[in-house]
C-alpha positions in Angstrom: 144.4 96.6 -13.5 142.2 100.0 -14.3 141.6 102.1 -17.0 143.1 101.6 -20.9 142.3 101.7 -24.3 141.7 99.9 -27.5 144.7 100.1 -29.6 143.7 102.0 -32.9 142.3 104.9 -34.1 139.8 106.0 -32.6 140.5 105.2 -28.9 138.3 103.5 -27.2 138.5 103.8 -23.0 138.3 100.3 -21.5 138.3 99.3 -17.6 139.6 96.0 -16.8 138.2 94.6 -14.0 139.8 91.4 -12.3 137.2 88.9 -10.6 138.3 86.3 -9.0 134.9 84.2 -9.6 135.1 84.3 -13.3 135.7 81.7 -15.2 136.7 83.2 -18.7 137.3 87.1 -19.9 133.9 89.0 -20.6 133.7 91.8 -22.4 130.4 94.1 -21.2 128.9 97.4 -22.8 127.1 99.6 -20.4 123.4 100.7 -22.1 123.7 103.6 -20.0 127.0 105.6 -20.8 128.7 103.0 -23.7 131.3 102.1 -21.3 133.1 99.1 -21.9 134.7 97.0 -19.3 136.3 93.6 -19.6 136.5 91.4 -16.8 139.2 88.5 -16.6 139.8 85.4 -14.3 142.9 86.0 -12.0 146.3 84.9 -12.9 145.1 86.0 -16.4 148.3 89.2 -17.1 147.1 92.1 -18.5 149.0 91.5 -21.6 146.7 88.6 -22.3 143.9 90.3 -21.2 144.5 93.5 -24.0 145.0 90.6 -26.3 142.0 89.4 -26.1 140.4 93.0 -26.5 141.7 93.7 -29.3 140.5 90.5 -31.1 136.8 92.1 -30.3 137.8 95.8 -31.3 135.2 95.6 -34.4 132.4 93.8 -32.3 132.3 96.6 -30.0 132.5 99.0 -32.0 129.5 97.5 -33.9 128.0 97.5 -30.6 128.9 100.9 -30.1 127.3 102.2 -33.1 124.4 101.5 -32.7 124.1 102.7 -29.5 121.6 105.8 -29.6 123.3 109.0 -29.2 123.2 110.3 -25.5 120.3 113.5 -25.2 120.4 116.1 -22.4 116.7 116.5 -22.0 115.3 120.3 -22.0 113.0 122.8 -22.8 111.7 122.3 -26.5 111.5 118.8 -26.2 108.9 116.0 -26.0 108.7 113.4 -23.3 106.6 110.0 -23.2 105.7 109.5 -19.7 103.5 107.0 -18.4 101.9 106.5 -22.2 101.3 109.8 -22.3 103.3 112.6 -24.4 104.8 116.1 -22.7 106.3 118.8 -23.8 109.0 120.5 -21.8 108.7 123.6 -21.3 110.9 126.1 -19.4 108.5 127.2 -16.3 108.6 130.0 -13.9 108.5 128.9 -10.4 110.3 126.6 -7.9 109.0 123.8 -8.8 108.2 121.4 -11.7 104.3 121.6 -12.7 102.5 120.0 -15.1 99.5 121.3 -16.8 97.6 120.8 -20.6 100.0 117.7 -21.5 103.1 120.3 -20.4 105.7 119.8 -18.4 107.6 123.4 -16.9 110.5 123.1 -15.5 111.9 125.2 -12.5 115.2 127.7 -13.4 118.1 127.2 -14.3 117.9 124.9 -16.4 120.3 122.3 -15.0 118.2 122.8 -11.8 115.2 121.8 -13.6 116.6 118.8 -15.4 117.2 117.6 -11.8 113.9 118.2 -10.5 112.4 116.2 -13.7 114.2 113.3 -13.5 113.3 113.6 -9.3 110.0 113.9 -11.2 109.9 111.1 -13.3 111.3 108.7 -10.1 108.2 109.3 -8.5 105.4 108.7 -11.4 107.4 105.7 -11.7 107.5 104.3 -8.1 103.4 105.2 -8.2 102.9 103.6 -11.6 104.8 99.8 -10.9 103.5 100.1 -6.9 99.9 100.2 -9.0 100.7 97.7 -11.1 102.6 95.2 -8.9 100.1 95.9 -6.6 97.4 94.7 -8.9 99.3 91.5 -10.0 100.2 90.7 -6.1 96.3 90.6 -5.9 95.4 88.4 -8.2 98.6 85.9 -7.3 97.6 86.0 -4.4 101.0 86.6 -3.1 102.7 89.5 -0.9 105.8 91.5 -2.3 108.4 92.5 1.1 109.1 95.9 -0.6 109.5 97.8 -3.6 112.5 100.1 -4.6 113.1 102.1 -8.2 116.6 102.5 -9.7 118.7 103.6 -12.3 119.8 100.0 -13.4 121.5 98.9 -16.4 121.3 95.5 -17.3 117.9 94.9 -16.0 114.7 96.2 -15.7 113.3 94.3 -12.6 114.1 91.8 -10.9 112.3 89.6 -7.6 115.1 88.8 -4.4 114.4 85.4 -2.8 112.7 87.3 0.2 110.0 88.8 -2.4 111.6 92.3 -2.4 110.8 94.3 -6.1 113.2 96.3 -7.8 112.6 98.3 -11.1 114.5 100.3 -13.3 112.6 103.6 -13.3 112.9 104.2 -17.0 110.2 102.0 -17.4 108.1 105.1 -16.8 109.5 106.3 -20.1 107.7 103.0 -22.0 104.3 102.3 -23.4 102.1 101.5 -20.5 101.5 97.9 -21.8 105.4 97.3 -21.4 105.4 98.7 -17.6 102.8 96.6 -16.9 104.8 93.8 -18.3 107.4 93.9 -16.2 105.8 94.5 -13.0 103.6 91.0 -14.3 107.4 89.2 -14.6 108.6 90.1 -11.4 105.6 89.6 -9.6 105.5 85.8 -11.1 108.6 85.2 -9.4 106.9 85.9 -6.1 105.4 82.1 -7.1 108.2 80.6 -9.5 111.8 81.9 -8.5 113.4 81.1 -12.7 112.5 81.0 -16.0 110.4 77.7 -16.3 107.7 77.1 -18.7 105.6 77.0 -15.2 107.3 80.5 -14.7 106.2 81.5 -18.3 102.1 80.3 -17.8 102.5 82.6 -14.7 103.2 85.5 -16.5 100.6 84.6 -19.0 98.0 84.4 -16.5 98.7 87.7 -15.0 99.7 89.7 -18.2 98.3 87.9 -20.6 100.4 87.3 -23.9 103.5 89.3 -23.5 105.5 88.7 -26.6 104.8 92.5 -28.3 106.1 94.2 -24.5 109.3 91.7 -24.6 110.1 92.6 -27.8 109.6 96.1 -27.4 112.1 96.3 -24.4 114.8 94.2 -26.5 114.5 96.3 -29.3 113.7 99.8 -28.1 114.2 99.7 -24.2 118.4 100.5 -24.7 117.2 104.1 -26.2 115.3 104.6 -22.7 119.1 104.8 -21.5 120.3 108.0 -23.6 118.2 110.4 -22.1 120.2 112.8 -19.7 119.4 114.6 -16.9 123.1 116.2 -15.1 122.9 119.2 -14.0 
């Protein structure tokens, strides 16, 4: 199994992907880059497998749709970082620099898209360290270690050895909605699931949370579409 397509007009690449843990064929749509791969049991042929794709050809491409359109970020542009608004500007130097709610970025400009996103890794490893730093606190509870990805089907997550891990987009969000997540995660330091005793956790850190949830499910896939290849 590897790469095929959706019969029809227009092609659509899919990656099949055998697992031999799986129970049934899943069909998955990356938030990051639209790609869709579906996964099947093994002793399940391919020709079954493209069977069952095609049956969902007009759920993803529903899916697909509404997808938001992918957005090499530049010079000319505006940026939300941190709760804060930037423009991006095209800068001089070396380096990036940030001055009077700008944002200059070094030459060329494929260089520069490289140092922002470097950029942007870093404000967000300062900004959840604060803020799972200040939730540790009041839990009363020590996180092992904290590490920032690109992830795409979550935006935090809390191993069983009290390590953090965050998607750095979440520097790219409100502020309220950062701090949400680095509330969720840190609860699980105290309640590893989704309990209701999970839920007051959260609560008690954060507060009532259901605005910042709702914001990630409804606008936290358009976080994924910004671009930043050289």
């Amino acid at each position: 199994m590897g790469v095929t397509t959706f019969p029809g007009n227009p092609e659509i690449p899919l990656k099949l992907r055998q697992n031999a843990r799986a129970r049934r064929m899943t069909l998955r749509i990356s938030r990051v880059d639209g790609g869709v791969t579906l996964t099947v049991p093994r002793g399940v042929s391919e020709r079954e497998a493209l069977a069952f794709a095609a049956e969902k050809r007009d759920w993803v491409i529903g899916h697909l749709s509404q997808q938001a359109t992918p957005e090499s970020v530049g010079p000319g542009q505006r940026l939300d970082v941190g709760g804060q608004s930037f423009e991006i500007l095209q800068g001089n130097g070396r380096r990036i620099t940030v001055s009077d709610g700008c944002i200059f970025l070094p030459s060329p400009i494929g260089t520069g898209r490289l140092h922002l996103q470097v950029w942007l890794k870093e404000q967000a490893r300062a900004a959840l360290t604060r803020a799972s730093d200040h939730y540790a606190a009041r839990l009363g509870r020590r996180y092992t270690r904290l590490t920032v990805r690109d992830t795409r089907s979550r935006w935090g997550s809390c191993s069983s050895a009290g390590a953090l891990m965050y998607s750095w987009r979440l520097i790219l969000a409100p502020k309220p909605v950062l701090d949400y997540v680095a509330a969720h995660e840190v609860a699980h330091l105290k309640e590893m699931n989704h309990s209701a005793a999970f839920w007051r956790v959260v609560d008690d850190l954060y507060g009532p949370h259901q605005e910042a949830r709702a914001w990630l499910r409804h606008e936290g896939p358009k976080l994924h579409r910004y671009r930043f290849e050289a």
